[in-house]
N, C-alpha and C positions, 0 to 999 in steps of 0.2 A: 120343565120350568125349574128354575133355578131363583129361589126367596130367599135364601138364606145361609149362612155358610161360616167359619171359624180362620182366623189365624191369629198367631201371638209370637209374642218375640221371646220363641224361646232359642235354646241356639240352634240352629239349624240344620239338616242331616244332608239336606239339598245338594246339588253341582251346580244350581242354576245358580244367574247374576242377578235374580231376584233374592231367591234363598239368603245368599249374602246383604243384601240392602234392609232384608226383614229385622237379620241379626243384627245388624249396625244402627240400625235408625228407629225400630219402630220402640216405642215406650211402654202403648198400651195394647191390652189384651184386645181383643173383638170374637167375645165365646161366641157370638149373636147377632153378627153383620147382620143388616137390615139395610132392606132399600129407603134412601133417602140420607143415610150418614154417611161419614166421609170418609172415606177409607183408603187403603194405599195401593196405586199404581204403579205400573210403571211404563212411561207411552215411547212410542218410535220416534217423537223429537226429543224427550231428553233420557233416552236408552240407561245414563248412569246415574241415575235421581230415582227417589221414592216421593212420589208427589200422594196428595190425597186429593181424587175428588168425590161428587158425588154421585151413591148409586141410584140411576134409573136417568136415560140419554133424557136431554132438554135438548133436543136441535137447534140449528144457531137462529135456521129461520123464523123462530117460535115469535110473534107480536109481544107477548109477555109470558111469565113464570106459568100461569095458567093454562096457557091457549092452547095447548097437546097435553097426552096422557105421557108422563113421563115411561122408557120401556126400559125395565129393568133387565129381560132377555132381547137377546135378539137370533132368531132360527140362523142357523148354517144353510138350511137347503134354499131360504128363500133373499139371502143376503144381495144378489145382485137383482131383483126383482123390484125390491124399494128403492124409490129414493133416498130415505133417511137413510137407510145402511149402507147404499150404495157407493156413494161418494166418501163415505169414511172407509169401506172397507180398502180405498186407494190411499188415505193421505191419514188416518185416521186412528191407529191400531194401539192397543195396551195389554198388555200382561195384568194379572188380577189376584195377586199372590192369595194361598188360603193351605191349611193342612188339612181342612172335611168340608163338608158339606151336608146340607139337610134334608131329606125329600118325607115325606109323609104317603103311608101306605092307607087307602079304605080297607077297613074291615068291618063287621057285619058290629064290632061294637066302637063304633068311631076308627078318626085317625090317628096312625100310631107314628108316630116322627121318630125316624132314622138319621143315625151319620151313617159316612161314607168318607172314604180315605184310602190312601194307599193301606198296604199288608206293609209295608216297609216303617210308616210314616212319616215321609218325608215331607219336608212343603213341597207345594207342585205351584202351577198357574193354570187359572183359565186366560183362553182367549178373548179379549173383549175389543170395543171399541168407544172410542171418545169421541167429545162435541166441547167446542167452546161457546156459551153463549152470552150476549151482552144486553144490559137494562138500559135502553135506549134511553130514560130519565133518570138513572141513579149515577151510571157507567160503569155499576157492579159486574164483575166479571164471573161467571160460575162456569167452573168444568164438571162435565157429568161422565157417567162412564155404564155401557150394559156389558152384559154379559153374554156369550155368543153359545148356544146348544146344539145338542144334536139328540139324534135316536138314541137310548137308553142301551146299554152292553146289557148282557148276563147278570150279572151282579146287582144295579139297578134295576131293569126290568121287572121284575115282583114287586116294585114298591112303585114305583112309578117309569112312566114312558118316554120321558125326558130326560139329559144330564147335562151339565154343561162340558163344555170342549175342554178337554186337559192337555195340555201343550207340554211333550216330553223337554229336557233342557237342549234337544239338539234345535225342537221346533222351534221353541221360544228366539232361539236366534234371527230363523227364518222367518217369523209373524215382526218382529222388530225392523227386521231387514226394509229401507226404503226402495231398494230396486228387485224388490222381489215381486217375476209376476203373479195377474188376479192368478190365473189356474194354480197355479205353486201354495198361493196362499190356500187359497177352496179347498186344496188337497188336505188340508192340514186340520178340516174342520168334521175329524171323526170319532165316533166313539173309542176310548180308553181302553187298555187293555184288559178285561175281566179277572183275568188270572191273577194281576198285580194291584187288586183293588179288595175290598171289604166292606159290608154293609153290617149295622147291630143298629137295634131298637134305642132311645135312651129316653131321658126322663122328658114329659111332659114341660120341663121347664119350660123349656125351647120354642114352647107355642108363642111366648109373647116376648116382642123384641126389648123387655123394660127390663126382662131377664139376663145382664150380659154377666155372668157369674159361673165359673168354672164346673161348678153344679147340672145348667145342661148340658155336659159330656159325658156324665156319668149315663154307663149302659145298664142296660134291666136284666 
């Protein structure tokens, strides 16, 4: 599972055409991405845009804002099995820029929440997916966006069994890509290279999303 995560605009070490849009466009920090705010994409219909929507999928088919559990993840292994991610994993795709992420480790004296980042640190992207949904009495339009995971590499693994999908800058082309097929895409939905990744403890801030202050990045 994948809760929580960082990017900010700082200038950017990246190759990708996300890395570039972070630098250009974004204003505010997010030490503390939390599902439910808004935060910035980038989708397969407008490829050179920084859109923001929101995190955790509202499906289009939803009666109202309530009527499903909004999904902040969504599994790689079982993407063509649902409906909800099925039909977006065709028409439906975004990049999710970020430079860590957070996962929280049990230990015998509570949970100890980690980042994780390249060894480089560069911004990367996860692969995710979007929905557009509409308030059949307002005619408010909301875009949501999950997050797409997989099995946990080496580096992950001791903190948790989960990562999300990190999409090198050649992949990112290919998950944009509209005539790319499902298999090519599937392919693309694997755990990160170990070697090119890092994991450190850091403060407690980080438990609570009211936190978004440069402070939960500090490591212990």
């Amino acid at each position: 599972m994948c809760g929580r995560y960082t990017v900010q605009p700082k200038v950017s070490k990246g190759h990708s055409k996300a890395a570039k849009l972070i630098e250009k466009h974004l204003q505010e920090a997010h030490y503390n991405a939390a599902p439910s705010q808004a935060l910035p994409v980038v989708t397969n219909q407008q490829p050179n845009a920084l859109q923001f929507f929101s995190w955790g999928l509202q499906p289009f088919w939803a009666k109202d804002a309530k009527a499903v559990k909004r999904s902040i993840n969504a599994r790689a292994e079982t993407l063509t099995d649902k409906p909800m991610f099925r039909s977006l994993l065709k028409s439906k795709r975004c990049l999710v820029p970020a430079d860590g992420f957070f996962e929280w480790q049990r230990t015998e004296h509570g949970k100890v929440p980690y980042r994780i980042m390249l060894k480089n640190e560069d911004l990367f992207t996860f692969a995710g997916l979007w929905d557009e949904w509409a308030d059949k009495e307002t005619g408010e339009v909301l875009h949501t966006f999950s997050i797409i995971t997989t099995e946990a590499n080496d580096v992950v693994k001791p903190i948790h069994d989960r990562m999300p999908v990190i999409l090198s800058p050649e992949a990112e082309e290919l998950w944009l890509d509209e005539n790319e097929p499902q298999d090519d895409l599937l392919s693309l939905l694997v755990p990160y290279k170990a070697e090119d990744m890092k994991a450190f403890p850091v403060s407690p801030l980080v438990n609570s999303p009211l936190n978004n202050v440069p402070e939960v990045l500090n490591s212990l």
